[in-house]
C-alpha positions as CSV (number, residue, x, y, z in Angstrom):
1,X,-2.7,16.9,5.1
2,X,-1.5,18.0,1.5
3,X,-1.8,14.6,-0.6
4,X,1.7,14.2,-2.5
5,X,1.7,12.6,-5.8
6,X,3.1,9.6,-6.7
7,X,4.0,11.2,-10.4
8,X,6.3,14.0,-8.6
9,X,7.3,11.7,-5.4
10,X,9.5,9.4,-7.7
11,X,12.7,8.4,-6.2
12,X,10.8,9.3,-2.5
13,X,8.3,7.4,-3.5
14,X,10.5,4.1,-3.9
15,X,12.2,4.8,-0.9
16,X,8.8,4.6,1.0
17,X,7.3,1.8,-0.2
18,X,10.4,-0.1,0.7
19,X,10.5,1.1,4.0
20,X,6.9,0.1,4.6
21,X,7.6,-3.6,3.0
22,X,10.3,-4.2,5.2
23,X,8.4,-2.4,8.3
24,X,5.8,-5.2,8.0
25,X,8.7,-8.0,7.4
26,X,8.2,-8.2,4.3
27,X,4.6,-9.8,4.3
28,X,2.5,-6.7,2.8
29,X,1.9,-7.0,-0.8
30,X,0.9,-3.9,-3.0
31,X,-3.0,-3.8,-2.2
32,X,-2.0,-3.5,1.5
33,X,1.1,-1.0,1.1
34,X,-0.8,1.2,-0.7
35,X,-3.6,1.5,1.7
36,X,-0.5,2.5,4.2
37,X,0.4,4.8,1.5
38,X,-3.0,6.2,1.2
39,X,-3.3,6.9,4.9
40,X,-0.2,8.8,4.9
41,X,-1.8,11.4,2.2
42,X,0.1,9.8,-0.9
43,X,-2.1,9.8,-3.8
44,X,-0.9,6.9,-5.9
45,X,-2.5,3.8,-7.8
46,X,-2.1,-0.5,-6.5
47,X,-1.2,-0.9,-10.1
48,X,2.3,2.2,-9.6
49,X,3.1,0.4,-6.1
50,X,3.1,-2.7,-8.0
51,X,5.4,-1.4,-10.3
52,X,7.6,0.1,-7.7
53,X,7.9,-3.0,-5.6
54,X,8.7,-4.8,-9.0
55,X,11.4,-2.8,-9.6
56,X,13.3,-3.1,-6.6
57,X,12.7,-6.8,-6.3
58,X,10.1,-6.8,-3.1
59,X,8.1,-9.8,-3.3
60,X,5.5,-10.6,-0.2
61,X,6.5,-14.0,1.3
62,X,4.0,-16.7,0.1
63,X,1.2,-18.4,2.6
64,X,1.9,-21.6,3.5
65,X,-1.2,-24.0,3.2
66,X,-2.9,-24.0,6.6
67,X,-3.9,-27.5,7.9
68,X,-7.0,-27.7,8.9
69,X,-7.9,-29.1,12.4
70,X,-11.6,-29.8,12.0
71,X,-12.7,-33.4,13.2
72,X,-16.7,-33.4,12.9
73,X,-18.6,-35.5,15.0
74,X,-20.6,-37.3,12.9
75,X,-22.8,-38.8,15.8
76,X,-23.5,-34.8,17.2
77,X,-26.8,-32.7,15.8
78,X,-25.4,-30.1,13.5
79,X,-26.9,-26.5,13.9
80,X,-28.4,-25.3,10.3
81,X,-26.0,-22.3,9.2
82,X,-27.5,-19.1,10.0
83,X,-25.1,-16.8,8.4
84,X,-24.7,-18.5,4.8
85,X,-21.9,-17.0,3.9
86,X,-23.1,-13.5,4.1
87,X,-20.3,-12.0,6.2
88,X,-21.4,-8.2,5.2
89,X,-20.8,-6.2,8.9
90,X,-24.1,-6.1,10.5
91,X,-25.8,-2.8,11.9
92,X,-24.8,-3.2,15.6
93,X,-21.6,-5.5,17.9
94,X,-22.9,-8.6,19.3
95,X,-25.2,-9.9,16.6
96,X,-22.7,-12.4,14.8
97,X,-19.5,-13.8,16.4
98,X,-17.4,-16.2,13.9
99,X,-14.9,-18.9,15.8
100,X,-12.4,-20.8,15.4
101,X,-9.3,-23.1,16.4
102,X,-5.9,-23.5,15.0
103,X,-2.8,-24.6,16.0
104,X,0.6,-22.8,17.7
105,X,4.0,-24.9,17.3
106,X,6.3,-24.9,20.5
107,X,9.4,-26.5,21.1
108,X,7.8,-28.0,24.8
109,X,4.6,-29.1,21.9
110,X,1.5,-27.9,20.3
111,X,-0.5,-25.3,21.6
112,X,-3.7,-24.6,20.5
113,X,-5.6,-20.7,20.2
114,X,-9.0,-20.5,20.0
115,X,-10.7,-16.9,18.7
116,X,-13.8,-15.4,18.9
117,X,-14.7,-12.0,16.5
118,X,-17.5,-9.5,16.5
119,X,-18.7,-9.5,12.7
120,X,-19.2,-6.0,13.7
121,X,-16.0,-4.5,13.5
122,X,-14.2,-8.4,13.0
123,X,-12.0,-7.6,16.1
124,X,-11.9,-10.4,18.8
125,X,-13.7,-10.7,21.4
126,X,-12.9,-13.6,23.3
127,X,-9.6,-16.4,23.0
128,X,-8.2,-19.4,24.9
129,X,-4.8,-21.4,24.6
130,X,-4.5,-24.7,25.8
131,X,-2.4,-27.6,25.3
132,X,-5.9,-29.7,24.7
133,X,-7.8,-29.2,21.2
134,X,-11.2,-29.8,22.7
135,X,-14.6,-28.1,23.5
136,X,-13.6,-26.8,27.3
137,X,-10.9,-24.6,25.1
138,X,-13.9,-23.7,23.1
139,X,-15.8,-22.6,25.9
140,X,-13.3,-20.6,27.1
141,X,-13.0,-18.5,24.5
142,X,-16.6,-18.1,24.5
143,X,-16.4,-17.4,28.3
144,X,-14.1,-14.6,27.6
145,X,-16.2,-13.4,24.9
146,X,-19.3,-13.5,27.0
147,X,-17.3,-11.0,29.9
148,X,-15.9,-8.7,27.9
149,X,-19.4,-8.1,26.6
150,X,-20.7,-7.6,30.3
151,X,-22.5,-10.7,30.2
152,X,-25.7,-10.0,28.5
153,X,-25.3,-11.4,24.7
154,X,-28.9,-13.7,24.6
155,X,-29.5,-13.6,20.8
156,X,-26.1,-13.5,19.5
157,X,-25.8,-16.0,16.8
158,X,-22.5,-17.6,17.0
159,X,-21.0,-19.2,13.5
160,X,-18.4,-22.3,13.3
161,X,-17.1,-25.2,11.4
162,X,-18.8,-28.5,12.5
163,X,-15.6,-29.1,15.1
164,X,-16.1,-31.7,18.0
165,X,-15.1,-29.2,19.8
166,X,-18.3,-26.9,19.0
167,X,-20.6,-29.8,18.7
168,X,-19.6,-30.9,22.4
169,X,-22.0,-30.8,25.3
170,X,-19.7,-28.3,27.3
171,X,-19.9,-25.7,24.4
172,X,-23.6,-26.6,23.3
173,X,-24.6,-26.3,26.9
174,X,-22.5,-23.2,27.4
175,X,-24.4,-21.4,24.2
176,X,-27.7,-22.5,25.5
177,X,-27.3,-20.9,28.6
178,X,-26.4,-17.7,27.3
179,X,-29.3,-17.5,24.7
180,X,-26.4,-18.1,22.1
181,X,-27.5,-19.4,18.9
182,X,-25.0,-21.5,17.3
183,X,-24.5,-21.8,13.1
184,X,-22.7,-24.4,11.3
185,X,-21.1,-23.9,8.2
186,X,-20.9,-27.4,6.1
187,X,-17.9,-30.1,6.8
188,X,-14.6,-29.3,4.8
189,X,-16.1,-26.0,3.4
190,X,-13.4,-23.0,4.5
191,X,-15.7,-20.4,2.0
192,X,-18.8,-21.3,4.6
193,X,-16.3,-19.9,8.4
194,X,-14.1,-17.6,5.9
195,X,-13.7,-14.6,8.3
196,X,-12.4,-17.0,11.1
197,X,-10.3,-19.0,8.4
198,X,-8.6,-15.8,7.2
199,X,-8.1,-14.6,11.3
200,X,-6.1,-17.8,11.3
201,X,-4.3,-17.3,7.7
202,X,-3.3,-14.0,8.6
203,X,-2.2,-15.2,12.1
204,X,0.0,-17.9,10.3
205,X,1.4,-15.7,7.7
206,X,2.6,-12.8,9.6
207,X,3.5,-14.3,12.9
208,X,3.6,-17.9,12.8
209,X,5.8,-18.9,9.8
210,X,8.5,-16.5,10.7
211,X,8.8,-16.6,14.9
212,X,9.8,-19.4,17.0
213,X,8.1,-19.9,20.2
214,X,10.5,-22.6,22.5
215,X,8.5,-22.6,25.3
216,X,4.6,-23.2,26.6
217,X,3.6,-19.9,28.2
218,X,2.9,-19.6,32.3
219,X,-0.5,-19.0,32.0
220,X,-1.7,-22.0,29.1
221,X,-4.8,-23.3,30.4
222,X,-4.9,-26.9,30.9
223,X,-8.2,-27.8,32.0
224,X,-10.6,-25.1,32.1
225,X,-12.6,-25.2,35.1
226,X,-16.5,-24.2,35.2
227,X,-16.5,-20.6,35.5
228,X,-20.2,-20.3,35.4
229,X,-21.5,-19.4,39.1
């Protein structure tokens, strides 16, 4: 692919970068709609997007402050953190996963995801809904995770906030059993889980804040049965 240049594209140019800021609902600020640009073969700078989007009045929609749904057991034995903030990809899948929980709005009431991603590649894994913020939602996602895998992950070291719903037997049992190592960040400290904290950021931002969802999905797990055999 020929690159085209952003100083002979002008008015095409425009026309592009507002048809990729509207493509993405108007969420993608410069950085990101000139990495589309970029993949398309245009050869153009963040700072002449910037410009561009300026000009024509396209302004990203602002994040909206995501409350936090950590409730630490302060009775529970904390795992030390094994990852210390160094989220750098590691050499092969299946050496870090990063989790978390957050919360989905529904007309019928809340609904709760929780997400497991491979460091690796920081693609998902494993998830769980429920209607219950707990650690059998946890454990399902780790279930899922565990499958998907084939079943073999003894030696993975699994990262976290200090949740009840990681520091419950059902989870810490469920990691034990699998050769899972878990990793705690410290309580109230986003910087210490950030990859899973900025899953659920994006999540919010792009889908959350702008769809409406009246009604529980069929398949919401309730209760989630032992699937261990």
């Amino acid at each position: 692919m020929t690159p085209r240049c952003a100083a002979r594209g002008g008015a095409e140019l425009a026309k592009v970068v507002r048809e990729l800021f509207y493509r993405h609902d108007a969420t993608y600020g410069s950085p990101r709609i000139t990495q589309d640009l970029w993949a398309m073969g245009w050869k153009v700078s963040k700072n002449t997007v910037a410009k561009l989007m300026a000009e024509q009045g396209l302004v990203a929609r602002p994040k909206r402050r995501r409350r936090g749904l950590t409730k630490a057991d302060r009775k529970a034995h904390k795992p030390p953190d094994l990852v210390g903030r160094r989220f750098k990809p590691p050499e092969a899948p299946d050496r870090v996963w990063v989790g978390d929980l957050t919360e989905i709005p529904t007309d019928e009431g809340k609904l709760y995801l929780a997400t497991i991603l491979d460091l690796y590649a920081r693609r998902a894994v494993g998830w769980a809904l429920s209607t219950h913020h707990d650690d059998d939602l946890a454990k399902a996602a780790l279930q899922v995770a565990i499958a998907i895998r084939g079943g073999h992950v003894a030696g993975v070291v699994f990262h976290s906030d200090q949740g009840g719903e990681y520091t419950g037997a059902t989870f810490v049992n469920a990691c034990a059993a699998h050769g899972i190592h878990q990793s705690m960040g410290r309580t109230g400290s986003a910087l210490d889980n950030a990859v899973a904290e900025s899953f659920n950021s994006t999540l919010e931002f792009e889908l959350l804040s702008r769809r409406r969802f009246p009604r529980l999905p069929q398949f919401v797990v309730t209760r989630i049965a032992d699937l261990d055999s």
